[in-house]
C-alpha positions in Angstrom: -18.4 -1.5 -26.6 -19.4 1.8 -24.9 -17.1 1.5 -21.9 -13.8 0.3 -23.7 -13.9 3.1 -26.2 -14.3 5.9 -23.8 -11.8 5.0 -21.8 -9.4 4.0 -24.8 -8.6 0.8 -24.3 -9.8 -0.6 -27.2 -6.4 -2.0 -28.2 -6.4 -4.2 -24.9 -8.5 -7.4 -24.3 -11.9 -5.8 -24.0 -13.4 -8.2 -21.7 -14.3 -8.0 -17.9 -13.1 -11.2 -15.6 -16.3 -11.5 -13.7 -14.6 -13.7 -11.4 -12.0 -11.7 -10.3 -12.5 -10.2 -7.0 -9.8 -8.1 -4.8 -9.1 -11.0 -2.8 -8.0 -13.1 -5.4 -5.3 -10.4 -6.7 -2.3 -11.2 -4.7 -2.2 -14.8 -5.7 -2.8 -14.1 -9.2 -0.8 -10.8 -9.6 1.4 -10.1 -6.9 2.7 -14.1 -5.9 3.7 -13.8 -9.4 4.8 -17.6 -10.1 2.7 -18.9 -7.7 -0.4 -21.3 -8.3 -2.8 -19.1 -9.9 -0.2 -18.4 -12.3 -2.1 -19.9 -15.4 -4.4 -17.5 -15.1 -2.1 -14.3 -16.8 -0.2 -15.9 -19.2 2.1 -12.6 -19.6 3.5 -9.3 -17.5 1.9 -7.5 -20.2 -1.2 -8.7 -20.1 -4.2 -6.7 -18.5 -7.5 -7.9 -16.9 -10.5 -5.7 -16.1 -13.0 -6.5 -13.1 -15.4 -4.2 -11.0 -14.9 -4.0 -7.4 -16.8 -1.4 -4.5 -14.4 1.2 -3.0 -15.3 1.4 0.7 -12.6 3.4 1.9 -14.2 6.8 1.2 -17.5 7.8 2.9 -19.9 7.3 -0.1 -18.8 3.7 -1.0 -18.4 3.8 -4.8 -18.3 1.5 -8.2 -15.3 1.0 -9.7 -13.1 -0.6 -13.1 -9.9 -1.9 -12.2 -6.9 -2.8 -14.5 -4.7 -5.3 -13.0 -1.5 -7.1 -14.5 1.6 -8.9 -13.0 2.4 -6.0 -10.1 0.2 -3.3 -12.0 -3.0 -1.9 -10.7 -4.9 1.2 -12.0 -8.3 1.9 -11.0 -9.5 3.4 -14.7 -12.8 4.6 -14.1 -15.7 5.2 -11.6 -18.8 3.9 -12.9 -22.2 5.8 -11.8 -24.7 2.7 -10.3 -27.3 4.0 -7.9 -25.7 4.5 -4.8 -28.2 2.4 -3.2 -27.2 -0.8 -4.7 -23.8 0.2 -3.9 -24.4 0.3 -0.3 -26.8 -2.2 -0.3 -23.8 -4.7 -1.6 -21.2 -3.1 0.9 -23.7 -3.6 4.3 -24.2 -7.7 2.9 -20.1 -8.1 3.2 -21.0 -8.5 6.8 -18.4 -7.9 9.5 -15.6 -7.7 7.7 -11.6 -7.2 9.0 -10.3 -3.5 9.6 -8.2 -3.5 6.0 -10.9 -5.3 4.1 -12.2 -2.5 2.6 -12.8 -3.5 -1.1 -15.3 -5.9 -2.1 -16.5 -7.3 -4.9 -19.9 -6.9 -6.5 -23.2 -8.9 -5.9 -25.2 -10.4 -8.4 -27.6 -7.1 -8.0 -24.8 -4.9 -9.4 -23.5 -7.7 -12.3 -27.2 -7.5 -13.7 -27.0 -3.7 -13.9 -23.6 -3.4 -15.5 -24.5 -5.7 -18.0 -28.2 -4.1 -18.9 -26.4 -0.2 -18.2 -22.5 -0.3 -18.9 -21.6 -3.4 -20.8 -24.5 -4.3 -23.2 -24.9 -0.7 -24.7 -23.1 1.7 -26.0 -24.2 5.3 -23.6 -21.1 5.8 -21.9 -22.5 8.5 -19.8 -22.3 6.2 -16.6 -18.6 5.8 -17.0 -16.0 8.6 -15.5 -12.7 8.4 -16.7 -10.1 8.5 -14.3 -6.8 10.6 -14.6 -3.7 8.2 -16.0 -1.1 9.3 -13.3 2.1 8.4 -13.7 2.8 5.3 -12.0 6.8 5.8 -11.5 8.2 8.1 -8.6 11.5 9.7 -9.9 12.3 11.2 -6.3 13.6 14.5 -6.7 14.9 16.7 -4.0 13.7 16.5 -0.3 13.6 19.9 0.9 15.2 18.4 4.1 17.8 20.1 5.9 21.0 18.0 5.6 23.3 16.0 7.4 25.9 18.4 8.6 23.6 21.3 9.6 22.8 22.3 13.3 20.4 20.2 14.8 17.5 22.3 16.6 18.1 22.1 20.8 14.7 20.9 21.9 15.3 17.4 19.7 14.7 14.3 22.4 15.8 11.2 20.9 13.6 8.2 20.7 14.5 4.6 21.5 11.9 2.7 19.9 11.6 -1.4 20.4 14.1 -2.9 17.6 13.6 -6.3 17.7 11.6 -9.2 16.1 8.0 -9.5 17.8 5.3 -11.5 17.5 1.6 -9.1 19.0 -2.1 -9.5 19.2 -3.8 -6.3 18.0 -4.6 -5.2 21.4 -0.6 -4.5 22.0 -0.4 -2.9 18.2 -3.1 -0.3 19.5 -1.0 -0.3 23.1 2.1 0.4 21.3 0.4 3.4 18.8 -1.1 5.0 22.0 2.4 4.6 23.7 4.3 6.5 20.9 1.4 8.4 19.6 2.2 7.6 16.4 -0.7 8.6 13.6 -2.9 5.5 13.4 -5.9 6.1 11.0 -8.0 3.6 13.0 -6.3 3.3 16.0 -5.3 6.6 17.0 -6.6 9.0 14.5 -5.1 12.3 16.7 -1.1 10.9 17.5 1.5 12.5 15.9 4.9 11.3 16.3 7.2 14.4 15.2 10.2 13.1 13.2 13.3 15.1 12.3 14.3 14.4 9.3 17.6 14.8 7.3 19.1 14.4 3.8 22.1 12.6 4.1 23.3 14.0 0.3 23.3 10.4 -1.4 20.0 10.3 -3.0 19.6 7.1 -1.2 18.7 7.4 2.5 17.5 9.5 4.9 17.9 10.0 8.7 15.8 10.7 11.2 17.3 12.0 14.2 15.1 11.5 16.9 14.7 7.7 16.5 18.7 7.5 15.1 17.5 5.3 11.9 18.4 5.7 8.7 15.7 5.2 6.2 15.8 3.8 2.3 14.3 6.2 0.7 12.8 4.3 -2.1 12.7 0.2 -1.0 12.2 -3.0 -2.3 9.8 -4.7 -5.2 6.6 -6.2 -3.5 7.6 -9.8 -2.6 7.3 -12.6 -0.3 8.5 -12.5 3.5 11.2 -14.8 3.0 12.2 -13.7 -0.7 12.3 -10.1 0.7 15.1 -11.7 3.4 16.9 -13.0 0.6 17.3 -9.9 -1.1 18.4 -7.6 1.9 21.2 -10.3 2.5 22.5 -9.6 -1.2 21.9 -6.0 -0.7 24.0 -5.9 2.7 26.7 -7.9 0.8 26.5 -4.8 -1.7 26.5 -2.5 1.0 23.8 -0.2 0.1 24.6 3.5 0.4 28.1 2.0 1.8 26.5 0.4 4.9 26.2 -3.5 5.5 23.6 -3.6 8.4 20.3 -3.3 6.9 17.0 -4.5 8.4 13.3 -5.0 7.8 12.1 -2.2 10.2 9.8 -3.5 13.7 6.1 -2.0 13.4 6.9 0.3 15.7 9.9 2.2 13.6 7.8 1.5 10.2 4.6 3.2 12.6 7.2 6.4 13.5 7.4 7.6 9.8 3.4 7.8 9.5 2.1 11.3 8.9 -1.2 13.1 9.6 -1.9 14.4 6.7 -1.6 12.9 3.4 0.8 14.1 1.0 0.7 15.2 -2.8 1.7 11.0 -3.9 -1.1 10.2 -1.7 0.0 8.8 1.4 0.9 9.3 4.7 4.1 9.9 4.6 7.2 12.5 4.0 7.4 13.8 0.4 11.2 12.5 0.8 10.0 9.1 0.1 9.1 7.2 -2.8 5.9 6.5 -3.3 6.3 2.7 -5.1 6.1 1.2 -1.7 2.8 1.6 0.0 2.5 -0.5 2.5 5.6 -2.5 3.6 6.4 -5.7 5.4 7.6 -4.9 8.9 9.8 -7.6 11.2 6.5 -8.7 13.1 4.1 -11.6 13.4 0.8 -11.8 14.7 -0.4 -14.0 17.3 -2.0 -17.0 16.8 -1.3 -16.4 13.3 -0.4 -13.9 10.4 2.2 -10.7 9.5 1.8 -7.2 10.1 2.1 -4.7 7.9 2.3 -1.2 7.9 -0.2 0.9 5.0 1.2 4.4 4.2 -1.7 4.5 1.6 -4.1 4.0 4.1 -2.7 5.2 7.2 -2.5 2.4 9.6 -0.9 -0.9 10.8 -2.7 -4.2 9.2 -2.2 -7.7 9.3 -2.7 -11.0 6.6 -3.3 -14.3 7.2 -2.8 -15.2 3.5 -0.5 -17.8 2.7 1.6 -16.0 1.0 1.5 -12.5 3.0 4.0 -10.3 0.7 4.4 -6.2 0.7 7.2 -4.0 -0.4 9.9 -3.0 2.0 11.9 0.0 2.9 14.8 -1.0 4.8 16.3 1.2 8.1 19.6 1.0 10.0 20.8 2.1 12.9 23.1 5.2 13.2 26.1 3.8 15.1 
């Protein structure tokens, strides 16, 4: 088969789940246990599907490889972008962070006859293999002890538990101007950042939190509870008062401009946790969640809404 070989993954399973879709990949992969679990037999093993990317401007086809907590988009495959579309404008109205969709019947016909059932590969682009692991280096932050600049106005930011509509997220991103991709494409909330010399944590000195700098394994709500009480009883970084952060802290680390991992966010900070539970529920129903990949607050009303997490404390 033409599209396995090129992209060297010929000693995988070559076969393509046409049933897959992207909203059927948290129960399956992520929920991990859960009850689609007899459908991956093993961490190791790999399943292929095709799903549109919507995010970017010209909406494009793509291969993905997903496994228990693995995803890699392999390869961009060339369909006419008509078809493409065509299949993106028939999702509908869809939510704000529904922006990958599966494929039509239209674009499973022309895989089969163009990509599957021959062996030209010249429809099929390879995608770089980046390494999926973040070994965080330095920070190139100033650190802990150093003179703070004079113009520095701290920040109080809300701290506790909430439950919002979306109408007081957006309130609440235009009151802080923090960088909302959707919401408030122009805020800017300027941080001041410093290394605190552990290889842990981070502090920003205008809102007084400390950050994780690297976080938790993507999980559900209440097992993600569960393991910040065992980290507090470990005292992480030698503190014992760690907390899922409210949207509003989680919103104040966003950044304008994306950064060389590929999110919106300081360099300081690992990129293995892209979007992150925060300590918030939506009203009637659901949990926000804040996406560094994409650049904006979001909410679920799966099930079994789970994310990573980077923990914060606050600076006594």
């Amino acid at each position: 088969m033409g599209l396995f070989d090129k992209l060297n993954l010929a000693g995988n399973p070559t076969t393509v789940d046409w049933e897959m879709t992207p909203e059927y990949t948290f129960g399956t992969f992520e929920s991990w246990g859960g009850k689609d679990q007899e459908r991956v037999r093993s961490e190791k093993e790999r399943i292929y599907y095709f799903f549109i990317d919507a995010w970017v401007e010209a909406p494009k086809l793509c291969l993905m490889e997903r496994g228990v907590k693995h995803a890699r988009v392999v390869a961009e495959i060339l369909a006419p972008p008509d078809m493409v579309r065509r299949c993106v404008d028939n999702q509908g109205k869809v939510a704000l962070f529904e922006r990958t969709h599966a494929i039509d019947e239209d674009l499973k016909n022309w895989l089969l006859k163009n990509v599957i059932e021959t062996d030209d590969d010249s429809k099929v682009i390879p995608l770089e293999d980046k390494d999926s692991s973040d070994t965080m280096g330095p920070t190139g932050l100033p650190g802990a002890d150093e003179p703070l600049p004079g113009d520095i106005q701290p920040v109080d930011l809300p701290d506790s538990p909430a439950e919002m509509v979306e109408e007081e997220v957006a309130e609440l991103v235009k009151q802080f101007n923090f960088t909302d991709h959707e919401r408030n494409s122009g805020g800017e909330f300027v941080n001041y950042l410093v290394d605190n010399g552990d290889d842990l944590t981070v502090t920003d000195k205008v809102t007084g939190l400390m950050w994780q700098r690297s976080g938790l394994d993507i999980m559900s709500n209440r097992m993600a509870r569960r393991a910040i009480e065992k980290l507090n009883q470990e005292g992480f970084a030698g503190y014992s008062d760690w907390r899922m952060p409210t949207l509003p802290e989680a919103m104040s680390l966003m950044e304008q401009e994306m950064n060389a991992k590929d999110q919106f966010l300081h360099l300081a900070f690992s990129s293995d946790q892209p979007f992150i539970l925060v300590d918030a529920t939506r009203r009637p129903g659901g949990q926000w969640f804040v996406d560094y990949k994409h650049g904006r607050a979001y909410w679920s009303s799966g099930t079994i809404p789970g994310a990573f997490s980077r923990l914060c404390r606050k600076e006594k």
